[in-house]
Structures are given as structure tokens and as C-alpha cells.
N, C-alpha and C positions, 0 to 999 in steps of 0.2 A: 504494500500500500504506500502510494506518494505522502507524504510527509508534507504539512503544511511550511509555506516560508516565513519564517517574522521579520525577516531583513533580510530588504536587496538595496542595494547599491546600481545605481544605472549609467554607468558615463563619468562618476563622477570626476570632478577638478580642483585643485585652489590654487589659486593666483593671489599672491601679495605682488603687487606691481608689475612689473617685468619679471619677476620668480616663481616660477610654476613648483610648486612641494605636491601637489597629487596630482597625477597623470593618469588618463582614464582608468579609473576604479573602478571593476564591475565586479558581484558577490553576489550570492544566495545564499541565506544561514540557514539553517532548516528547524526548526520550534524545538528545546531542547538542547540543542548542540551546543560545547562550547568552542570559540572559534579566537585562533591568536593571530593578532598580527604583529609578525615579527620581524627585526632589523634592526640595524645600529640608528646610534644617535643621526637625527636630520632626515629618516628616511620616509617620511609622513606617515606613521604608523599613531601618533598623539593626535595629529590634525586631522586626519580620517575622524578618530576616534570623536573629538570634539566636534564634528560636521553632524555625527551621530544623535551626538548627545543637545545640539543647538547651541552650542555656542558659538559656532563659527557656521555661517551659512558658506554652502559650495557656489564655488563662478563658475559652476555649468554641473547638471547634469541633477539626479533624480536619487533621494532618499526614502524608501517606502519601511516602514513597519507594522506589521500585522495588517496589511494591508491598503495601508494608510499615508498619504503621502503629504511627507512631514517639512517638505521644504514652506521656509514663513514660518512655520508653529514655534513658540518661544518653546525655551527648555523645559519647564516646567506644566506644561502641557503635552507633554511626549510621554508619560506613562515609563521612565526610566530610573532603572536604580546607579548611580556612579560611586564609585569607590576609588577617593586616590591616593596616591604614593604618600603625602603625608597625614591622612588619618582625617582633617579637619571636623573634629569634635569639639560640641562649643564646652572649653573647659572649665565654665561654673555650671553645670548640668551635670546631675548624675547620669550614672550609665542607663538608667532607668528613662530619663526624659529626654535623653541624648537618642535613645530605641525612638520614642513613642514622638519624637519632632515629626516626621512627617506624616503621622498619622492624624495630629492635629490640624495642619494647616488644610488636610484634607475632609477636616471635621467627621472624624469617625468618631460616635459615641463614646466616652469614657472606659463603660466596662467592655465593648471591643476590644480598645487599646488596652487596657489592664492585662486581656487576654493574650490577644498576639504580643504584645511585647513580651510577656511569660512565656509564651510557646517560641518564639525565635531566640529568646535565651539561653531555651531548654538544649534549642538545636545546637547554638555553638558553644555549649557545654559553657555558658557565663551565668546561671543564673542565680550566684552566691557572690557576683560582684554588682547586682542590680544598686543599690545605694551608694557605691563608691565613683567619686569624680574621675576622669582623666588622668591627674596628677599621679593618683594609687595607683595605674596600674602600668603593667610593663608591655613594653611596644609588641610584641604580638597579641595582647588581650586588647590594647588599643584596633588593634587594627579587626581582627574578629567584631568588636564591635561596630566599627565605620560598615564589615559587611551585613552587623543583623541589623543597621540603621537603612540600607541601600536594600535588603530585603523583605523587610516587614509589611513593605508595604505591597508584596507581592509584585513587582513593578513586570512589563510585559520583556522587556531587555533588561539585562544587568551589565552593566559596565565599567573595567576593572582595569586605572592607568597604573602598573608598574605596580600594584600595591605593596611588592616584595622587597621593592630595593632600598629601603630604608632599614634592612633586619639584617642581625647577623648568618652564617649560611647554617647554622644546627634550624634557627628560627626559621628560617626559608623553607625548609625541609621541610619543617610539620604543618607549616603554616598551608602550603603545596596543598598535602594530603588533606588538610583541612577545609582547602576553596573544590576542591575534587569533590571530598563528599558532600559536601554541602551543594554545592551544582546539582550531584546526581540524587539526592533527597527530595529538595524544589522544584527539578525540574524543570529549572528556567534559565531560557536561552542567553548565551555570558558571551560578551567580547572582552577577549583580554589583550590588554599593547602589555609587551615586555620586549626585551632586547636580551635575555638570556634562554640559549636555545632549549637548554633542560626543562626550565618551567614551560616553554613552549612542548618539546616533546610527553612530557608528563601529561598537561593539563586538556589536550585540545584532542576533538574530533576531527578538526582542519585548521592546517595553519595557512598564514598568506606570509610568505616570505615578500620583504618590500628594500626597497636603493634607492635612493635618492627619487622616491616618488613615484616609482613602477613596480605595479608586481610583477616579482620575479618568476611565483609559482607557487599554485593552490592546492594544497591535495593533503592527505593525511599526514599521520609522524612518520609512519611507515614508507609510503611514497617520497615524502622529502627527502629520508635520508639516502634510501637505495634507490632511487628514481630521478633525483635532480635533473631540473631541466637547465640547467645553465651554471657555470665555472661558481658565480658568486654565490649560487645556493650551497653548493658544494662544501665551498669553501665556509659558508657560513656554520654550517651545521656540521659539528662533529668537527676530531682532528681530521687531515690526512696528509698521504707522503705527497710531494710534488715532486715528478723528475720530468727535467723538458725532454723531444725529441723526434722527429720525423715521421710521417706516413710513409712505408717503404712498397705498399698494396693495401690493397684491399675484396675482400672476398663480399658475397653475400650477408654472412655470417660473423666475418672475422675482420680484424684492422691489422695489419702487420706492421711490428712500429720498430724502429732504432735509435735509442737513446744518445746523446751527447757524447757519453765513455763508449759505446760501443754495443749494449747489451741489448740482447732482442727480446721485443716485447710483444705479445699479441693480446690483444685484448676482444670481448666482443662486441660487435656491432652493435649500434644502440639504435636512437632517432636521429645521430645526425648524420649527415653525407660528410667522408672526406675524401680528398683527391692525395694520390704521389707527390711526394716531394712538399705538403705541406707540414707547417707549423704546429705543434700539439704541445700542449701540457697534460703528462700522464701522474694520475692520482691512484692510490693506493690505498686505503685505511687501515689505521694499523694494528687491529683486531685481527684484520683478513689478510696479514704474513704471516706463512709459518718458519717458524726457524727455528737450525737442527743444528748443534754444536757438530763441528769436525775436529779431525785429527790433523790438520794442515797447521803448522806452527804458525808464529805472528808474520807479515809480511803485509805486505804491501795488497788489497782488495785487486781480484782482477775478476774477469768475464766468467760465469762458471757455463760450462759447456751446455746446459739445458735451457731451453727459452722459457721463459717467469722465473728466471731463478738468477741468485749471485751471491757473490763471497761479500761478507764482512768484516768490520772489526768492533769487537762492542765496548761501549764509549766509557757508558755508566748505566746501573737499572736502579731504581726508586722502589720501596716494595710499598702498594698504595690499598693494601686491603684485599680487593675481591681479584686483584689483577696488579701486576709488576709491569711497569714501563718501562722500555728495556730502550736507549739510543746508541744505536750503530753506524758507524760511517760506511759509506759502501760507494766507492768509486765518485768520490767528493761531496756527496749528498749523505747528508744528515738523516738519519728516517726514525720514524716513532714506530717501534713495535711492544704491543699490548699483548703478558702473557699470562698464561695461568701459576695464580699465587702457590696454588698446591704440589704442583709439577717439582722434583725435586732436583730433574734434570734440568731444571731451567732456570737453577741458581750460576747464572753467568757471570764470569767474572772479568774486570775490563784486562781490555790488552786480546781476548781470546778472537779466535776467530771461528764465524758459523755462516750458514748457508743461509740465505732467504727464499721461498718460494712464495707465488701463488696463483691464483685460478684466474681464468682471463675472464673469469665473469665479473672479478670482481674489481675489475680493472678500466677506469675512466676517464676518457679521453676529454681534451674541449681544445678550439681551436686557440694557440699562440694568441697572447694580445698585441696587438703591437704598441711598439714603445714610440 
């Protein structure tokens, strides 16, 4: 069954002067979903958000919610919940009347509000700091509260700038799992602007990857990271290895490539077309090397005879919990390879030298930029 949409975006634009920050923006959120837009600072991932929410009207193009098209309607007529980065609870108001603010000015009976605001307290597990002010409490109960104030009122979107980045990362972490359940208990449909890709992958049914006012590319966590459609999605989410280096052919299926040192690569054909003789930046992630200590003493990295594969020399490894980061030089190039903490074979020690392989599926081309 189609899933109804609470928010499309049609075209949208913003122009401060001569400066274009959103570039045709189109989207469908579908009732329910939570949806992140994400990208470094400047990339209009805030300004979308605010076009959203009315404080900024778009210079071209069409905002609809729940069916309703909200271009002209002040903010406060849009039926929306905001939640931002710094909390803004008015801080002589208890946590009590800080809940129950917008329930007032929307003149909901008294013992309503007594109710739901006891019922959304219950939800974000606050409801033994109902009489305490702002001051008392510490910044993740702050901010849990700015969401049972942005939810109480049942609003039709909820809308969530950054809320994270003002916490330390233990805070982040729960606070996460915290807007997680809380989403999927309500039920109501959430845009979240972050600029870190973890709370992105964590939190979203769709994310929109955005640069400087373009989306990059709309699609799950899953599609973004193994799917990217372009160098800077790539590059945005998650580590990976970069080694530059030539299209040598190409098959239906296959790319056949030669790296700068010499080493042959093949990778699988993806969506894009390349031609012989061109420019490629080949990516790697470094989950997706395997690497197997040899019996070759220390020496200089050279070509190893098998194509997805070469000699290294490892640098230094970090042991970071669930997985050991391991950095190897390998024919001038630096690489990040992610290994298992358990493996006991895979207590490497620097100076040693080992082998890299891996699968050309897992291997990603994009065309050279030029400089």
C-alpha cells in the first residue's frame, strides 16, 4: 500500500542576492519517516530546513505539507514541532510549563494539558524533573525536554537543527537512541539537518546528502554508503582508501585500471561510463581489505603478482574496541585498514610487512577532478 506524503518539496530555491544556497530541491517524505539532510557546514541543509519550518520563504518553487501548500503561511501556522541545537527553554519556567507553553497559546483546556504534558514526560523518561527549572538540569535532560516541548503538541512534522552538537559524544550516543525511539513510538514524521554522518546513518529512513546547495543523492543509509552516486558522497560518508590511476579497458562488466606505482586494479562496472586512457580516483574502504601477514622481511613495498592485491608495510595499529585500525604504507599511499579486535593473528607489529587484497566489487571508481 502507497504511503501517504506529509512533505514534498517542489523546485525549491534560495537566493540571498547574487548567492544561490538551495538549488532545485525536490523530496517526498512519506508520513512516519525520518529523513536527514546531511552535509558540511554552508551546504543548505539549515536553510532548506528553515524554508520548512517559515522562517525563510523560498525564491522559487513549492512547499507542501500534509497536503497543504504552505508557501505565505507564517510559522506558527504550519502545524510544526522545531527543536534546536541550543535547547531554547525559557529559563524561569519549570520543566512543567516549559512542556505545557505551546499547549497554551493553542488554548487546550487545562486538564488536557495536565495530561499530555504527564504523558510526554512519561515518554522521555522526565517525569520526576516536572518542577525543576532549566538551570537543575544537565544538557541532555535539557534537550529531551526542548523535544517533549516540540512534541506534545502532536505537531504534523517535527523538526530537528543539529540538536546533538552541543553534547559530549557518551551524550550523543544515548541521546541518538533516545530521538530513535521516540520517533518510532509517535510516529511522526522528523527532518533532521546534522552534519555528522553517524547520527545520519543511525537515525534516518532517507538521507539527502547536500554541497554547497545541490543534492548530491537521496536514498537510504544503506544505498548511500555502498551505492554512492558521486566522488563527494563517497567521500563524505565513511573512511576510504584513495589511490589515483588510469582506465586501461573496459568490459561490460569490468573496468580495468593501473594505478600510478604500477599495480592492476579491476574493479566492477557500476553506472558510470569510462573510456581508455582516462583519469580515475580509485576508492577502497577499509573494512573491505583483507590483509594477511607474510614471511617477506622488511623492504621496500613492491607490485605483488595478483591483480586486487599488494605488499605493504604497516605503519602503526590503534586497538579501538570492536575493530583495530591498522595504517600501512603501500607503494606511497597511506591506507586505512579496519581489522578484527579478536583475531590474534592480526596483532601486527610496525616495520612488518603483509599482503592487501580485495574484491572488485568492492572497488570505486569516479572520474579524476581536474585541478
Amino acid at each position: 500500500m502507497t504511503k501517504k506524503i506529509d512533505v514534498e518539496l517542489r523546485n525549491i530555491q534560495k537566493r540571498f542576492g547574487d548567492n544561490t544556497v538551495v538549488e532545485n530541491f525536490n523530496l517526498q517524505i512519506e508520513q512516519g519517516q525520518c529523513v536527514s539532510f546531511l552535509g558540511p557546514s554552508g551546504c543548505g541543509k539549515t536553510t532548506t530546513l528553515n524554508m520548512i519550518a517559515g522562517f525563510l520563504e523560498p525564491s522559487q518553487g513549492e512547499i507542501w505539507v500534509k497536503g497543504k501548500l504552505m508557501n505565505g503561511v507564517p510559522s506558527n501556522k504550519r502545524d510544526l514541532g522545531m527543536v534546536f541545537q541550543t535547547y531554547s527553554l525559557f529559563p524561569h519556567m519549570t520543566v512543567e510549563e516549559n512542556v505545557a507553553y505551546g499547549l497554551k497559546l493553542r488554548k487546550v483546556p487545562s486538564k488536557q494539558i495536565k495530561e499530555r504534558v504527564g504523558k510526554i514526560l512519561q515518554v522521555v523518561k522526565l517525569p520526576h524533573l516536572a518542577d525543576r527549572l532549566p538551570k537543575q538540569l544537565s544538557g541532555g535532560q535539557r534537550q529531551r525536554i526542548a523535544i517533549a516541548r516540540a512534541m506534545v503538541t502532536e505537531p504534523s512534522v517535527l523538526l530537528l537543527d543539529e540538536p546533538l552538537s552541543n553534547l559530549d559524544a557518551k551524550l550523543r550516543e544515548e541521546l541518538r537512541e533516545e530521538i530513535k525511539r521516540l520517533q518510532q513510538v509517535m510516529g511522526v514524521t522528523t527532518i533532521f539537518v546534522t552534519h555528522d554522518q553517524e547520527e545520519a546513518m543511525y537515525l534516518s529512513d532517507q538521507i539527502v546528502v547536500l554541497d554547497h546547495g545541490k543534492v548530491e543523492q537521496i536514498g537510504t543509509p544503506w544505498e548511500i554508503y555502498n551505492q554512492p552516486a558521486s566522488e563527494f558522497v563517497h567521500q563524505f560518508i565513511g573512511k576510504s582508501n584513495r589511490i589515483s590511476g588510469v582506465v586501461q579497458g573496459t568490459k561490460p562488466d569490468e573496468i580495468e585500471l593501473m594505478t600510478e606505482s604500477g599495480i592492476k586494479i579491476v574493479a566492477q562496472q557500476r553506472q558510470f561510463a569510462y573510456s581508455s586512457g582516462q583519469a580515475v580516483s580509485i576508492y577502497i574502504r577499509p573494512e573491505k581489505l583483507k590483509i594477511t601477514p607474510t614471511d617477506i622481511e622488511k623492504r621496500e613495498p613492491q607490485q605483488s603478482s595478483d591483480t586486487n592485491s599488494m605488499l605493504a608495510v604497516v605503519q602503526y595499529t590503534s586497538f579501538l574496541g570492536s575493530f583495530t585500525e591498522c595504517i600501512v604504507e603501500a607503494n606511497g599511499n597511506l591506507m586505512n585498514i579496519r581489522l578484527d579486535s579478536t583475531d590474534p593473528d592480526m596483532l601486527l607489529e610496525a616495520g612488518s610487512m603483509v599482503k592487501l587484497s580485495w574484491n572488485q566489487k568492492d572497488v570505486y571508481v569516479f572520474s579524476a577532478k581536474e585541478s
